[in-house]
N, C-alpha and C positions, 0 to 999 in steps of 0.2 A: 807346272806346265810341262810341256815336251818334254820327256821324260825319257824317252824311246818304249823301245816293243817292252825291256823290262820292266817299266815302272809298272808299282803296285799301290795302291793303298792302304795305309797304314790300319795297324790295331787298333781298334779302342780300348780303352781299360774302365766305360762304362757300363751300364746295365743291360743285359739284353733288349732286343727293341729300340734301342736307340742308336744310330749313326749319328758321331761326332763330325762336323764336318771337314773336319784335320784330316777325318779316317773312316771307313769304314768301319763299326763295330760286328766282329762276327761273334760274339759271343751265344752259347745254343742254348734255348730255354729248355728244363729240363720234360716239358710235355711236347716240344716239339718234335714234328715227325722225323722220321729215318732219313726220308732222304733231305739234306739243306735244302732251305728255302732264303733266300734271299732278305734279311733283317729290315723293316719299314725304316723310310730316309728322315727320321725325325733326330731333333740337334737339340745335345745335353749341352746349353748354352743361355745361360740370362737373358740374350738378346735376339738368339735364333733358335724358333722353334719350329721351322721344316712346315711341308703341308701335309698335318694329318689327313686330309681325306683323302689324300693318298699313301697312307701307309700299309696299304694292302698291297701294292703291288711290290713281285719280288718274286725269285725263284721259277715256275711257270706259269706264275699270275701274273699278266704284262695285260691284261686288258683294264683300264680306269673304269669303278664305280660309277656310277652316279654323281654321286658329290664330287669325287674326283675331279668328270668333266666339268662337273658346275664351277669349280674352282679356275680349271685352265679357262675356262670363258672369262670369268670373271674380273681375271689377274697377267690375262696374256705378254703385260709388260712389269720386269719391276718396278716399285715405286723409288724412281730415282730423279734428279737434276742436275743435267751438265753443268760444271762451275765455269763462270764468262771463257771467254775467248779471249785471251792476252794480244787483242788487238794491236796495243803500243809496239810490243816486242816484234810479231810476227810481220807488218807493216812496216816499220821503222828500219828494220837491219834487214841487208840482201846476203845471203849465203851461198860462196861461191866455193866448189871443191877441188882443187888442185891436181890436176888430170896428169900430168907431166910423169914419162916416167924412170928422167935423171932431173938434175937440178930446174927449178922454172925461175925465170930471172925475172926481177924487180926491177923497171927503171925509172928515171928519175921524170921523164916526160915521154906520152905516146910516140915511139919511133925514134927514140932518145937513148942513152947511157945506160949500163944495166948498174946500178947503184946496189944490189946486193941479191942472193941467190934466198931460195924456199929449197933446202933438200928432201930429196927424198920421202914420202912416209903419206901418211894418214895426215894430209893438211886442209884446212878449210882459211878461206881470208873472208870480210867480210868489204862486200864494195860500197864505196862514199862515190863515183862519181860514172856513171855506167851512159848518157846519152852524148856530153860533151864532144866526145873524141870517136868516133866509129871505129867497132874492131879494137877499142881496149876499155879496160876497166881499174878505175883508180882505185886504189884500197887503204882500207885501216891502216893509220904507220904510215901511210905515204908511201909513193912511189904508184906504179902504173904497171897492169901485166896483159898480155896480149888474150884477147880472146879465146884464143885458141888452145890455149895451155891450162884455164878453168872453164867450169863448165856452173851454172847457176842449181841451184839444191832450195824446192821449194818445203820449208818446214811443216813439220807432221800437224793436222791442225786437230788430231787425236783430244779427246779431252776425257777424267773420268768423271766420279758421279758423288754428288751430296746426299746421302742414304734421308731418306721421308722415313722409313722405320725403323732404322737400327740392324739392316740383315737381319731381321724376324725372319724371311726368307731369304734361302740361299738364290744366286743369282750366276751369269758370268757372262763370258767374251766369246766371241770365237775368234781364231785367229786367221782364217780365211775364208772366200766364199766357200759354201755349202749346202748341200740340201741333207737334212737328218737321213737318217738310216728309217726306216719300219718298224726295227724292228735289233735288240742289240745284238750284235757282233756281224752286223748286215750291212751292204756297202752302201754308197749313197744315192739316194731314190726320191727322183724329180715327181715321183708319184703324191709324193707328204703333201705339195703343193706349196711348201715354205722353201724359198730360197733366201739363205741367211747370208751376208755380206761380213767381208773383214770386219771387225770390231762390235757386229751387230748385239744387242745385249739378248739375254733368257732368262726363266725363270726356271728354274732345279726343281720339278713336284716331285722326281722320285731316281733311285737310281738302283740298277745291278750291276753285277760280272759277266760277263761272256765264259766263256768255255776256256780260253785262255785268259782268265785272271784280267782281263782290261776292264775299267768302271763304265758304264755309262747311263747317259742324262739323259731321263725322261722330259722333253723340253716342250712337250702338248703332247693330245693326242695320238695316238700312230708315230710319235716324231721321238726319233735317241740321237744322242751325239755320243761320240766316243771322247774321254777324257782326255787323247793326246794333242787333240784339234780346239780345245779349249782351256782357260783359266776361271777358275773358279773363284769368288770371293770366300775367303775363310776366316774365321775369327779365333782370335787365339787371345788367353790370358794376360792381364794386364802382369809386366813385371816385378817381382816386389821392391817398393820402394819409387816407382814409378809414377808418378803423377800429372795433372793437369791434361796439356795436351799432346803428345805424344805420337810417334809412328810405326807400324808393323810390318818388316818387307819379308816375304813370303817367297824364297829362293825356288823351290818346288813348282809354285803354282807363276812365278813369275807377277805378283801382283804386292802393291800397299795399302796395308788400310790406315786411315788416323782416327783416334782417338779422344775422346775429351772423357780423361780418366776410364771409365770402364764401357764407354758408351762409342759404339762407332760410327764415326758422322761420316767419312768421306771412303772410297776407293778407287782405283785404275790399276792399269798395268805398267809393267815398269820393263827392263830390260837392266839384266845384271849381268855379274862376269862370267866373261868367256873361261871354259878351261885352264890352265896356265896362271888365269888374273883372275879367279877367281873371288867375289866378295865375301868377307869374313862374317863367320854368322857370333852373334854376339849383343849386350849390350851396349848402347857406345852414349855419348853425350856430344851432343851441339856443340865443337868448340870455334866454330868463326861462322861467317855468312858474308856473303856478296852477292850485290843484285847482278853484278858482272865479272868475270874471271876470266882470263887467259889460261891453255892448261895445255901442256906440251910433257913429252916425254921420251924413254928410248933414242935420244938422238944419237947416229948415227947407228943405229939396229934397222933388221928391216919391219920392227914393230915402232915406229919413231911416227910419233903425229904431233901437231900442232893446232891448235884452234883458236880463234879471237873470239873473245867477248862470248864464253860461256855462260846462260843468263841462269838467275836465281838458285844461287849454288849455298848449300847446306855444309858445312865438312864436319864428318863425324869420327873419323878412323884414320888419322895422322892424312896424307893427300886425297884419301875418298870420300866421295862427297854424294849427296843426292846434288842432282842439279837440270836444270833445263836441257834439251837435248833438240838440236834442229838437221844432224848430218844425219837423222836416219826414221824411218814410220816402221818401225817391227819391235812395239811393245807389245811384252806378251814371250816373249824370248830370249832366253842368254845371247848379250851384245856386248859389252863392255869390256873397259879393260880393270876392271873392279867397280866403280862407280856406280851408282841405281842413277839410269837414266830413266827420267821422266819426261812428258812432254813440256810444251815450255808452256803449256797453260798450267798444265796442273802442279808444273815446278814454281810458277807464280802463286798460285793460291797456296801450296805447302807452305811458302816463303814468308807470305802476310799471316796467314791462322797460328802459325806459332811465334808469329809475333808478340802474341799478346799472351805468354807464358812469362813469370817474373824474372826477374835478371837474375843469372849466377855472382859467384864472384869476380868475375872478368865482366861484365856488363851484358854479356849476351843472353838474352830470351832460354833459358832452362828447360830443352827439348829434346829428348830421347828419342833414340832410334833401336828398334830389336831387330836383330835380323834372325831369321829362323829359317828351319824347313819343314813343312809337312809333311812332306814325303819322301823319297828316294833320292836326294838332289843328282840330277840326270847327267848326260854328257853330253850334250848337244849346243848346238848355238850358229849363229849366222858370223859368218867372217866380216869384220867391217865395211872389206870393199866391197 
């Protein structure tokens, strides 16, 4: 994902004709012409094999076949299924974010005692009693904080997708509204007739470079997106040694897929660390889980946050954790302060699917997490406030 103006796409180290969808394969057949032509977007992958009827376009063949269109008609949406909506969680808890900006006092009854201070930082509380009292609201832990000093934070109701084929085809996100370009390295043009929405999904039939090295996604007819404005699903090799059911976090593209051994049943977008907190790429193992967590740190920095009842939380890399995420809706982008933040639906459903992975020697459900990059891992990301 946002990569900035440098990011590139990776090599392949496949066959000519085929793009990996890690990467770009530019590898030149040896009867190909002089001048490059743009290599057909088809995936050296068990499970994703790209839309050959579009693998003619490329280079300055950008007008679709026949079959080509026949396909975009035919397929205009992935074959995908939202996983439920974590109704329980997004209903049940209010998320309030801590506006204040020196200590915000806690007290013991509205217009009462202040019984204890929130410093500084990145705090969210969670309210237990918001109609009783006008102008305060009681919270988690007790005690009562004025209005005025939080403010209510409605959580992201983002959800990803239960893959129907296995990313046979490639697919993705965008990360805000948009209208495609016409045409690649072209700006955005209400002409296409598609106006595409935050999070709206696509299908990949074909992809090139522009003049400067940027990818972009043939996503219908007449219609390109530029790679920095979207996440792509990507599939990557199952680890060796690696089994059952399993997850892939994709630093690059900002996305997870999970796995049931070598087969990919689920993806969405996630939000990883920021610069500085970067998340460690690597393989790591499941060692605890909670449907609920507390998770504070930095205190007294000006990087210091606190949170209640972080929901459906994974920890894989000593304090990092996959886990539900309700302080923010910008997956799809480096957020964190190392953690893969998911949304709190799709942090519930990772939560249960691997539950049903056998116990380790500690008792816990035997769940791997890979984390990698496809590509250039970037320097970008949104500040938390």
């Amino acid at each position: 994902m946002k990569a900035g103006a440098g990011r590139r796409v990776l090599q392949s180290a496949g066959v000519a004709a085929v793009l990996l969808l890690a990467g770009v394969a530019q590898a030149q057949d040896a009867s190909a012409p002089a001048e490059p032509v743009q290599e057909p977007f088809l995936i050296d992958n068990s499970h994703t094999v790209g839309y050959r009827e579009c693998s003619a376009i490329g280079g300055a063949r950008l007008e679709p076949s026949a079959d080509c269109l026949a396909v975009m008609q035919s397929e205009p949406e992935p074959a995908v299924v939202e996983v439920p909506l974590d109704t329980q969680t997004l209903y049940t808890y209010s998320y309030w974010h801590v506006q204040t900006e020196g200590p915000a006092n806690v007290y013991d009854v509205p217009d009462g005692s202040v019984i204890r201070q929130i410093e500084p930082g990145f705090n969210f509380v969670i309210a237990t009693d918001t109609p009783s009292a006008p102008g305060w609201i009681g919270i988690q832990g007790g005690g009562w904080m004025h209005e005025t000093d939080i403010s209510y934070v409605a959580a992201s109701q983002f959800r990803g997708v239960q893959l129907l084929n296995a990313l046979e085809q490639p697919f993705g996100w965008v990360m805000y509204p948009l209208y495609p370009a016409s045409r690649p390295g072209g700006s955005q043009d209400p002409d296409t007739g598609r106006l595409l929405e935050k999070y709206d999904r696509f299908n990949v039939f074909a992809s090139v470079e522009d003049s400067e090295g940027i990818t972009w996604y043939m996503v219908g007819p007449g219609q390109w997106l530029e790679q920095r404005g979207v996440a792509v699903a990507k599939p990557v090799a199952r680890p060796e040694g690696v089994q059952g059911r399993w997850v892939a976090v994709d630093l690059y593209e900002q996305t997870l897929i999970a796995y049931e051994d070598d087969t990919p049943v689920f993806a969405t977008l996630v939000a990883t660390g920021l610069p500085g907190t970067d998340t460690n790429e690597g393989l790591f193992r499941v060692w605890a889980r909670a449907d609920r967590d507390p998770m504070s740190g930095g205190v007294g920095s000006p990087r210091a946050y606190a949170l209640q009842n972080v929901p459906w939380v994974l920890y894989f890399d000593g304090d990092i954790s996959l886990h539900g995420t309700y302080w923010h809706d910008g997956f799809g982008y480096r957020r964190s302060r190392g953690c893969v933040n998911l949304s709190i639906s799709d942090a519930h459903f990772i939560y249960d699917w691997t539950a049903a992975n056998p116990l380790d020697e500690n008792g816990e459900p035997l769940t791997y997490v890979f984390v990698y990059s496809s590509g250039a891992y970037g320097q970008f990301g949104i500040s938390q406030a």
